[in-house]
SETORKOL-734401 format. One record per residue (C-alpha): x, y, z; residue number from 1. Coordinates in Angstrom, 1 decimal, always signed. Each point is the difference from the previous one (the first is absolute). Layout:
SITE;X;Y;Z;NUM
...
***
This chain:
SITE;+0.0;+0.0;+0.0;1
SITE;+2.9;+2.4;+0.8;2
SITE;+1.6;-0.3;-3.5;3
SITE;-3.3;+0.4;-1.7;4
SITE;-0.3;+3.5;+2.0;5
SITE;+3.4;+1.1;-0.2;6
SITE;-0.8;-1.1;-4.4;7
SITE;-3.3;+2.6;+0.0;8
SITE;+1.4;+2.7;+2.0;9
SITE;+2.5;-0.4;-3.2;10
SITE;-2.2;-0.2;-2.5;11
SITE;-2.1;+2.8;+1.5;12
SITE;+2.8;+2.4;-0.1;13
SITE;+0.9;-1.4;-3.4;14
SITE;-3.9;+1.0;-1.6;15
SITE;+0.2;+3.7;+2.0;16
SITE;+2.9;+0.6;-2.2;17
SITE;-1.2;-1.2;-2.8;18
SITE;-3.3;+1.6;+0.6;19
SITE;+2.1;+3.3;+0.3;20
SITE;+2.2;-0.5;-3.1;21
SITE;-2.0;-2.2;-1.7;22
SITE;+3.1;-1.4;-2.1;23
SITE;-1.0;-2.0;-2.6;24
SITE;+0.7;-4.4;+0.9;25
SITE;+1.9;-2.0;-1.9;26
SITE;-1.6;-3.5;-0.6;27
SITE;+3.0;-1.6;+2.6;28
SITE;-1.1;+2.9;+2.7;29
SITE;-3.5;-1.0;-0.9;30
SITE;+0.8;-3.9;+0.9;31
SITE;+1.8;+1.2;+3.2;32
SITE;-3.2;+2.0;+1.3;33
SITE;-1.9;-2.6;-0.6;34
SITE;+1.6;-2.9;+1.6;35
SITE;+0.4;+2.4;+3.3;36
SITE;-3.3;+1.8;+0.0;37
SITE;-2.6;-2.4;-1.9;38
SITE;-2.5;-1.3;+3.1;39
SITE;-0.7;-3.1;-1.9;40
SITE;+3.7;-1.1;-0.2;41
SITE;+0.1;+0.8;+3.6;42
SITE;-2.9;-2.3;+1.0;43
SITE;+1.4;-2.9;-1.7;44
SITE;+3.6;+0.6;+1.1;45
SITE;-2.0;-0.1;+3.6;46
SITE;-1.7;-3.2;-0.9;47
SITE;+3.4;-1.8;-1.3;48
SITE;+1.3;+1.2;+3.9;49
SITE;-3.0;-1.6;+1.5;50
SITE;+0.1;-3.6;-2.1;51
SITE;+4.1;+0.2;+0.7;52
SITE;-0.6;+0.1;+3.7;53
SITE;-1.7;-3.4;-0.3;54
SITE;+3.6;-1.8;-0.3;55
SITE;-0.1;+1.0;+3.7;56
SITE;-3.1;-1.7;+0.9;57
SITE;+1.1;-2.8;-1.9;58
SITE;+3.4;-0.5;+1.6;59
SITE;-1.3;+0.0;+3.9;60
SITE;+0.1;-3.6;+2.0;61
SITE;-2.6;-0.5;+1.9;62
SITE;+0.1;+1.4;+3.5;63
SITE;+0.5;-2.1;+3.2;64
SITE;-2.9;-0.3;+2.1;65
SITE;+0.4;+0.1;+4.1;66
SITE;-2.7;-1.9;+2.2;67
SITE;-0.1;+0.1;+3.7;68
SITE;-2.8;-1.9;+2.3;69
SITE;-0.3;+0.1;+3.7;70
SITE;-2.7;-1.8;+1.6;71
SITE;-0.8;-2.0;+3.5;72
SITE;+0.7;+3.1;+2.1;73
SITE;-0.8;-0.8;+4.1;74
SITE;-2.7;+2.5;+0.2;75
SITE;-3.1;-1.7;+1.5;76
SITE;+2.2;-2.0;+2.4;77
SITE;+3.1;+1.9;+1.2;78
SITE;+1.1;-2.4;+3.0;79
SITE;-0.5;-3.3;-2.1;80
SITE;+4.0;-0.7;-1.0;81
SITE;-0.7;-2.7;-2.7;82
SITE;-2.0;+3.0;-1.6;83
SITE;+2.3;+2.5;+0.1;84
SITE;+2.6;-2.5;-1.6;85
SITE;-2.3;-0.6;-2.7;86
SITE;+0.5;+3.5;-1.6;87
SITE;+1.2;-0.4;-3.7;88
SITE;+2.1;+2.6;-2.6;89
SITE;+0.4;-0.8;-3.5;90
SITE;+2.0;+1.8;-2.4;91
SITE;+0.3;-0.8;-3.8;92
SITE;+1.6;+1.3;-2.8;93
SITE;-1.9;-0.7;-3.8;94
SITE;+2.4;-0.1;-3.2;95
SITE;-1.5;-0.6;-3.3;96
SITE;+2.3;-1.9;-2.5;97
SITE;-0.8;+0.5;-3.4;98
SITE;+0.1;-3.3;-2.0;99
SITE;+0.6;+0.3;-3.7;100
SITE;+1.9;+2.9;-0.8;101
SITE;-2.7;+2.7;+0.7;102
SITE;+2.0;+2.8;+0.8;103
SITE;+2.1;+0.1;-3.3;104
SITE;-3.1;-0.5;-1.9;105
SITE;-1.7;+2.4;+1.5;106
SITE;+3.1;+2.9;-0.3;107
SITE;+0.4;-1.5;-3.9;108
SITE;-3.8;+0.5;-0.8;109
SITE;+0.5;+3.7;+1.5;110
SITE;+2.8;+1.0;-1.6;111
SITE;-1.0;-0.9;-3.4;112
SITE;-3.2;+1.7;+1.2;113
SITE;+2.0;+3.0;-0.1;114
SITE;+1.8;-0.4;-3.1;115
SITE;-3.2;-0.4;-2.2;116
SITE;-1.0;+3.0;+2.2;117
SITE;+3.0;+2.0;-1.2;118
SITE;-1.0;-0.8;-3.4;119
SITE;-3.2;+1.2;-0.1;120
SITE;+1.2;+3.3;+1.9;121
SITE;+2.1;+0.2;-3.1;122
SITE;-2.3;-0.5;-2.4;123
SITE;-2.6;+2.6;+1.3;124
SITE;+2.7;+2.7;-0.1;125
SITE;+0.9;-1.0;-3.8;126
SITE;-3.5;+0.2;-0.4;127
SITE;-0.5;+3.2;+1.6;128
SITE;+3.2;+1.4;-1.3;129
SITE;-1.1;-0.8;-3.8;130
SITE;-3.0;+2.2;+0.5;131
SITE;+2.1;+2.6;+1.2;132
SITE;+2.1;-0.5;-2.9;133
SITE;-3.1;+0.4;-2.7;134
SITE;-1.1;+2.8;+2.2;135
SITE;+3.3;+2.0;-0.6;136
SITE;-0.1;-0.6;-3.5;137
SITE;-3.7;+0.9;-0.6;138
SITE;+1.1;+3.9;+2.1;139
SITE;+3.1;+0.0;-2.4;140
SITE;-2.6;-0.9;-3.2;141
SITE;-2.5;+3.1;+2.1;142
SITE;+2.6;+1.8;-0.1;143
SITE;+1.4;+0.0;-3.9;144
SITE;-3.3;+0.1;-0.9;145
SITE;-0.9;+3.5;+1.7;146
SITE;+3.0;+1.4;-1.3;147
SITE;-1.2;-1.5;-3.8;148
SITE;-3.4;+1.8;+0.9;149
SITE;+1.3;+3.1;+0.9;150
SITE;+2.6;+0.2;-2.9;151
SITE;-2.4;-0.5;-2.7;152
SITE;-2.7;+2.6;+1.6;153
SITE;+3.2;+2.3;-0.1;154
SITE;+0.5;-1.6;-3.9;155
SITE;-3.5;+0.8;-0.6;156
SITE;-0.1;+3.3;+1.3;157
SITE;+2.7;+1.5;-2.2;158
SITE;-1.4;-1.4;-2.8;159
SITE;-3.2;+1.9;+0.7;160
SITE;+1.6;+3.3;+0.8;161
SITE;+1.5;-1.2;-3.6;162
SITE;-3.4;-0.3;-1.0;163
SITE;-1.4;+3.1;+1.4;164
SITE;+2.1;+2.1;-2.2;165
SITE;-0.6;-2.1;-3.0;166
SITE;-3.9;+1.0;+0.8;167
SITE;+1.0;+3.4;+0.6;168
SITE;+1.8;+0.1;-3.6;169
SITE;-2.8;-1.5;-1.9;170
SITE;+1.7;-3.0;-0.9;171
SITE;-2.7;-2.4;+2.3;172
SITE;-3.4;+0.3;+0.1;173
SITE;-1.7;+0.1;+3.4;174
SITE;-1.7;-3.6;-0.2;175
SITE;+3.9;-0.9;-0.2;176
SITE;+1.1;+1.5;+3.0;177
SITE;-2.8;-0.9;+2.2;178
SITE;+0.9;-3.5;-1.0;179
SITE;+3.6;+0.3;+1.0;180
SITE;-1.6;+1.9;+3.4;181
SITE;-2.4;-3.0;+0.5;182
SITE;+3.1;-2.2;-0.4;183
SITE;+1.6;+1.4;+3.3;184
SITE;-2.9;-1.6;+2.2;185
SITE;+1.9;-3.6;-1.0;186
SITE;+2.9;+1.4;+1.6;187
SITE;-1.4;+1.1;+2.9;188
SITE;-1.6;-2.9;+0.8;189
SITE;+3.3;-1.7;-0.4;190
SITE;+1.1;+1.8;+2.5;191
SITE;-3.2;-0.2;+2.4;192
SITE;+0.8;-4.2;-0.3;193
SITE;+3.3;+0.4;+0.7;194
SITE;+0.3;+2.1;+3.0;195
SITE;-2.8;-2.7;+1.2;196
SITE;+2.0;-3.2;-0.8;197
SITE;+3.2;+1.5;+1.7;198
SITE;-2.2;+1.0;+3.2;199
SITE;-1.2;-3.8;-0.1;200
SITE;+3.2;-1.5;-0.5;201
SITE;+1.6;+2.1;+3.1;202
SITE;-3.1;-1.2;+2.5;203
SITE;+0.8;-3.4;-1.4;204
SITE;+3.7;+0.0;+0.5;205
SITE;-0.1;+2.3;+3.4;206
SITE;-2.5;-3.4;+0.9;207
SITE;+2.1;-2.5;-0.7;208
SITE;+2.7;+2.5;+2.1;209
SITE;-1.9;+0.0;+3.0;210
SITE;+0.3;+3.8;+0.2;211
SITE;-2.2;+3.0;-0.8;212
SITE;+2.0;+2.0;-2.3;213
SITE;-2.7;+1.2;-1.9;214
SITE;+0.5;+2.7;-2.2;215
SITE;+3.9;-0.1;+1.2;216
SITE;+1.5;-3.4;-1.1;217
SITE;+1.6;+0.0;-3.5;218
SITE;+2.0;-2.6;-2.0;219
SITE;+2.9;+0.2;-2.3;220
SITE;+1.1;-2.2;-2.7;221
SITE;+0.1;-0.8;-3.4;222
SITE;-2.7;-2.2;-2.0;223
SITE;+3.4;-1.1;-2.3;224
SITE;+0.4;-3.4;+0.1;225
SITE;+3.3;-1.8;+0.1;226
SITE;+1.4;-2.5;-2.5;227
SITE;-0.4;-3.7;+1.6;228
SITE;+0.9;-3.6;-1.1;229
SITE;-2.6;-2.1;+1.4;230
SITE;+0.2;-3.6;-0.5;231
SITE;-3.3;-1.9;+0.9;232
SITE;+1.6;-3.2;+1.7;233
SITE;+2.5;+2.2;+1.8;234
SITE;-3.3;+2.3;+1.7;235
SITE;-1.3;-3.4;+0.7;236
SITE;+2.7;-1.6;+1.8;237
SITE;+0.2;+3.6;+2.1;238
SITE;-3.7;-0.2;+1.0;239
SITE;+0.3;-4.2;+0.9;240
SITE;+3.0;+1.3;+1.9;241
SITE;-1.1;+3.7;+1.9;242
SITE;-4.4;-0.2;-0.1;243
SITE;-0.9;+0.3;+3.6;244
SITE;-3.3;-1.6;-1.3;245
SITE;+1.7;-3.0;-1.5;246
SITE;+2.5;-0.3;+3.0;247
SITE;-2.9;+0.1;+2.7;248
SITE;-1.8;-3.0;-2.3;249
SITE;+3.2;-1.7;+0.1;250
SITE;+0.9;+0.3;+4.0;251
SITE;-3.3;-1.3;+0.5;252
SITE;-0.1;-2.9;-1.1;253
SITE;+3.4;-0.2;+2.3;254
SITE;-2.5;+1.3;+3.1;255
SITE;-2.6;-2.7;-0.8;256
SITE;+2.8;-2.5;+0.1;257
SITE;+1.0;+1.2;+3.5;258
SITE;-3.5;+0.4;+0.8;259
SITE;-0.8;-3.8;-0.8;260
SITE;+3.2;-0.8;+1.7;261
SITE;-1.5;+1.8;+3.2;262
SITE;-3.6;-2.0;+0.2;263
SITE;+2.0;-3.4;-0.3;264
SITE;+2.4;+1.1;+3.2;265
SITE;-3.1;+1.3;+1.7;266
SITE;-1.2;-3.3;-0.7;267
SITE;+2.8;-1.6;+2.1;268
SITE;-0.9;-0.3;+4.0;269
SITE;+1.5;+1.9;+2.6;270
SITE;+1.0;-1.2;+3.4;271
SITE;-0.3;+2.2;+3.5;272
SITE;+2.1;-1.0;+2.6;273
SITE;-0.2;+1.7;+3.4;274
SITE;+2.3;-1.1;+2.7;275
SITE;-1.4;+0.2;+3.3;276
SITE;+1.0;+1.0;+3.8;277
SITE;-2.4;-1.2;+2.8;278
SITE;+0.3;+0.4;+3.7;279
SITE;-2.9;-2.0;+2.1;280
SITE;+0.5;+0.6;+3.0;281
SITE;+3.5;-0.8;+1.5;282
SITE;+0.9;-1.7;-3.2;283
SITE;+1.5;+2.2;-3.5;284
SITE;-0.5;-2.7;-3.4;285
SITE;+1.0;+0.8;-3.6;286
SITE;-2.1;-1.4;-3.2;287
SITE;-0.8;+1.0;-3.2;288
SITE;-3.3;+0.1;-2.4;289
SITE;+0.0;-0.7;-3.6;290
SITE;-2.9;+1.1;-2.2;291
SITE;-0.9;-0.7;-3.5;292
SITE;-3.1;+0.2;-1.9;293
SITE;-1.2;-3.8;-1.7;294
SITE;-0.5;+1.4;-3.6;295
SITE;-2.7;-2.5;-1.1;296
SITE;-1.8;+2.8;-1.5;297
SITE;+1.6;+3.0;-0.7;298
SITE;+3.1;-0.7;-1.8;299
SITE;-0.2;+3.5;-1.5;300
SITE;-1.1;-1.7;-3.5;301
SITE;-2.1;+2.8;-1.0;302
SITE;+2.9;+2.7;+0.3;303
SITE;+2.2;-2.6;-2.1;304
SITE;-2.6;-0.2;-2.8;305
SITE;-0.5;+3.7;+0.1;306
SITE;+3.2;+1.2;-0.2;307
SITE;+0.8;-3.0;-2.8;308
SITE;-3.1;+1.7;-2.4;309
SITE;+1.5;+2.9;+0.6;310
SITE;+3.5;-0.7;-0.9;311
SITE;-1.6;-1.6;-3.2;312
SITE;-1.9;+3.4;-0.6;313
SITE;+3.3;+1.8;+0.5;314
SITE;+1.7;-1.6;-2.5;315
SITE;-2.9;+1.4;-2.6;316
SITE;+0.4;+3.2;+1.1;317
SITE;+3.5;-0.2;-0.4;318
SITE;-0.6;-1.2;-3.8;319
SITE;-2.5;+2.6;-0.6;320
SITE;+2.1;+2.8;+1.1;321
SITE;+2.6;-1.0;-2.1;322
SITE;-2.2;+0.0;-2.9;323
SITE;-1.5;+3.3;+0.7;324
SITE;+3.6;+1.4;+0.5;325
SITE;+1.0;-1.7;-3.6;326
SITE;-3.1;+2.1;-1.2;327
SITE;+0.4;+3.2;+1.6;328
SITE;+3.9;-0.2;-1.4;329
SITE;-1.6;-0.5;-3.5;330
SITE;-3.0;+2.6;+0.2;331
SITE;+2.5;+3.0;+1.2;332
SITE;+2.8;-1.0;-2.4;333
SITE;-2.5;-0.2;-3.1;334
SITE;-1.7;+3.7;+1.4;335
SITE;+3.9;+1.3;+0.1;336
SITE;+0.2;-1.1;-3.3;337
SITE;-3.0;+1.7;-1.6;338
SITE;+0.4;+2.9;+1.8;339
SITE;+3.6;+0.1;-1.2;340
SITE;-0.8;+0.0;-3.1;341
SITE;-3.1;+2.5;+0.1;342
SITE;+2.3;+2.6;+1.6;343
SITE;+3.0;-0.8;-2.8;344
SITE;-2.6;+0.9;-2.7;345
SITE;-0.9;+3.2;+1.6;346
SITE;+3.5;+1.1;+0.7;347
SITE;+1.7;-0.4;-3.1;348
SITE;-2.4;+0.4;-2.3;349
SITE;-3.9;+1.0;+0.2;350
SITE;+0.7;+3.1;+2.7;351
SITE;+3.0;+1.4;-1.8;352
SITE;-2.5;-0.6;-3.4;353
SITE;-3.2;+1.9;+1.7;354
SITE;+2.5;+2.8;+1.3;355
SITE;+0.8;+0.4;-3.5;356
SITE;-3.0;-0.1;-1.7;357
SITE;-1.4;+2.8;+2.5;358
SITE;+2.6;+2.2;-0.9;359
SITE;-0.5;-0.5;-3.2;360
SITE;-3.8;+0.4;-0.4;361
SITE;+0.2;+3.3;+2.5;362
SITE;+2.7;+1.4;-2.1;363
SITE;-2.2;-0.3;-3.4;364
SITE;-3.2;+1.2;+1.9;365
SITE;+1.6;+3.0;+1.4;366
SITE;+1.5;+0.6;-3.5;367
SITE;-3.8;-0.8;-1.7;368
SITE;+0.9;-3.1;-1.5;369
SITE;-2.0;-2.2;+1.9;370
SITE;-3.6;-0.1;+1.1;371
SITE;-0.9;+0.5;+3.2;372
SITE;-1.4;-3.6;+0.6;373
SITE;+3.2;-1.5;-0.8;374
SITE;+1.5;+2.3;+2.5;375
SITE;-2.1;-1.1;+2.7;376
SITE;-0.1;-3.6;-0.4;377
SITE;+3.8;-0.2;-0.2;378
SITE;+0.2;+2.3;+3.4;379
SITE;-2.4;-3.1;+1.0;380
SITE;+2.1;-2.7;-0.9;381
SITE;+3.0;+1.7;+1.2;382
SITE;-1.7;+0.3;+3.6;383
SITE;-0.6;-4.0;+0.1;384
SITE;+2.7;-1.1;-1.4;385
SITE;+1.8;+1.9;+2.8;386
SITE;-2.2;-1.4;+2.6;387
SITE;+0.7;-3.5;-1.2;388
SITE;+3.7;+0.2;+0.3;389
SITE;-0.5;+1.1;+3.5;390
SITE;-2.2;-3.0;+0.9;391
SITE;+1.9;-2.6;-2.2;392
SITE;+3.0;+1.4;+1.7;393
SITE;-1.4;-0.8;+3.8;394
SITE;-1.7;-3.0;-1.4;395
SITE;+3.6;-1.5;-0.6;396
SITE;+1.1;+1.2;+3.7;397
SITE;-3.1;-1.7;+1.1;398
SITE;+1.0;-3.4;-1.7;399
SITE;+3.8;+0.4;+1.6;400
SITE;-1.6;+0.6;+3.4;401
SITE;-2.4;-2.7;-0.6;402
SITE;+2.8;-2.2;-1.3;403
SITE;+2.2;+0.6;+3.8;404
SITE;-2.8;-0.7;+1.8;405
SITE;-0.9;-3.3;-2.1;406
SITE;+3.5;-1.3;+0.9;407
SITE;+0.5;+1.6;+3.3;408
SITE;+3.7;+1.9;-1.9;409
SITE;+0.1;+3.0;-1.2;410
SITE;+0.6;+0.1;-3.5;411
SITE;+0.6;+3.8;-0.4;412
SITE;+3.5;+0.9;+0.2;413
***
């Protein structure tokens, strides 16, 4: 509890900071916040503490057990002498020896307990921390497309000052220009959708944070992807090898083993042996007890049968979560792949293409050598083309995040 106080009181001071200076996060500074500030990840670190401190429980002997009688006292008859000699003490002392190995079992079963334990810790925070990842992305996509927004409404603007003094000269007609001016409500709401995306993405990412940033928190970064050589058999051997998902699967089929081991030593019977002091009277004996139970009946055969089924359901699980793993691999390397090559086609070819075209058409309209609906609709295609190359662009860091999360690496240099 002490080192999760002493980690708020840091990560307080860390947001009032931020909150003042609101520098913009880096995706790394992102990850950091989040893995000291997110209240989910702190639950489940919680939980992983609580189902460690099993191992404890499991490890303890069974306690000794003291016994003292004293009976016969000379109460009724005080001056009767045989009486009063007939007064009897006995003291005992219980120990429980555990027959079949129970102890080791029980300290194996727990310990593996913890391990799958770990795993699944791990696996919610990759989980977790690939949302984050798709969150940051989406603000940097918010982001470039806001700028884009307010760049063309800038574009657009100049050309209908451009405009206006064509209309002044005489050399557009009025319909014309108030086509142009109806244009720039396009642009506007451009911009109206953007500012309301990037406000959405920041509530989603200052979730995901576990602060309250609001209108503070900003992200840098660059939606420029970098060049990776990806080999499909390569991801998969990472993802058999790191998935906390696959691992947990895997450790529990270990933990039913211990578990079935630990209902067969249960089945084994103990002894209790108590040796014994007496004093009757003048006389002081010794002796000893020895208890065990007669299993005729309960020879724990239901927790063997139970924990054999589940052992055998384990190992499908395992199976099944090496499938889905196999898939997962296959689904984000194909998505990287298609997204690679959307974002190629953009970059070096169709943007660059619609850029030019644009300029072109605007030229030859401002000139009067082009109508005014080719002028518009090439401002049109201009403004999606644009737009796609941004959302191809953090479609392909989607995939690559996607891809890290599928094999539990991180792929991105």
């Amino acid at each position: 509890m002490k080192r999760y106080a002493i980690l708020w009181i840091a990560l307080f001071s860390t947001l009032g900071m931020a909150a003042a200076d609101s520098p913009p996060l880096t995706l790394q500074q992102a990850l950091q916040m989040f893995r000291a500030g997110n209240p989910v990840m702190a639950a489940a670190r919680a939980h992983y503490e609580a189902v460690q401190a099993g191992e404890i429980t499991a490890g303890l002997r069974p306690n000794p057990v003291f016994s003292s009688a004293s009976q016969d006292f000379n109460v009724f008859a005080p001056s009767r002498l045989d009486i009063a000699n007939a007064q009897e003490f006995t003291n005992s002392v219980t120990w429980t020896l555990e027959r079949g190995e129970k102890r080791p079992a029980r300290l194996a079963s727990a310990r593996l307990g913890t391990i799958v334990a770990g795993h699944q810790l791990r696996d919610m925070q990759r989980l977790l921390e690939l949302q984050l990842k798709l969150a940051f992305v989406n603000m940097l996509q918010a982001k470039a497309v806001l700028k884009l927004a307010q760049e063309n409404l800038a574009d657009y603007r100049r050309t209908l000052e451009a405009s206006q003094l064509r209309l002044q000269v005489g050399d557009i007609s009025q319909t014309d220009f108030d086509r142009i001016k109806l244009q720039e409500a396009s642009f506007q709401s451009d911009l109206l959708n953007a500012r309301m995306g990037l406000a959405q993405s920041r509530a989603q990412l200052g979730a995901l944070l576990g602060v309250g940033f609001g209108s503070a928190l900003d992200v840098s970064g660059t939606l420029n992807r970098p060049a990776l050589q990806l080999e499909l058999v390569e991801l998969e051997r990472r993802a058999l090898a790191n998935r906390p998902d696959y691992l947990a699967a895997l450790s529990g089929v270990s933990k039913a083993e211990a578990d079935y081991r630990l209902a067969v030593a249960n089945g084994a019977t103990d002894v209790n042996l108590a040796p014994e002091y007496k004093r009757n009277g003048p006389d002081n004996t010794l002796g000893f007890t020895v208890q065990f139970p007669l299993r005729i009946f309960d020879r724990n055969q239901g927790e063997k049968l139970r924990t054999q089924r589940e052992l055998t359901a384990s190992r499908f699980t395992e199976n099944a979560a090496r499938l889905q793993t196999e898939a997962d691999v296959m689904q984000a390397y194909e998505l990287y792949r298609a997204a690679e090559a959307g974002a190629d086609l953009y970059t070096s070819d169709y943007l660059q293409r619609a850029r030019d075209v644009r300029d072109r058409v605007e030229f030859s309209y401002q000139h009067g050598a082009t109508n005014l609906l080719d002028f518009l609709e090439a401002v049109r295609s201009y403004r999606q083309i644009e737009l796609s190359a941004i959302q191809v662009q953090a479609q392909a860091w989607l995939a690559i995040h996607q891809l890290s999360a599928a094999t539990a690496t991180e792929v991105a240099p």
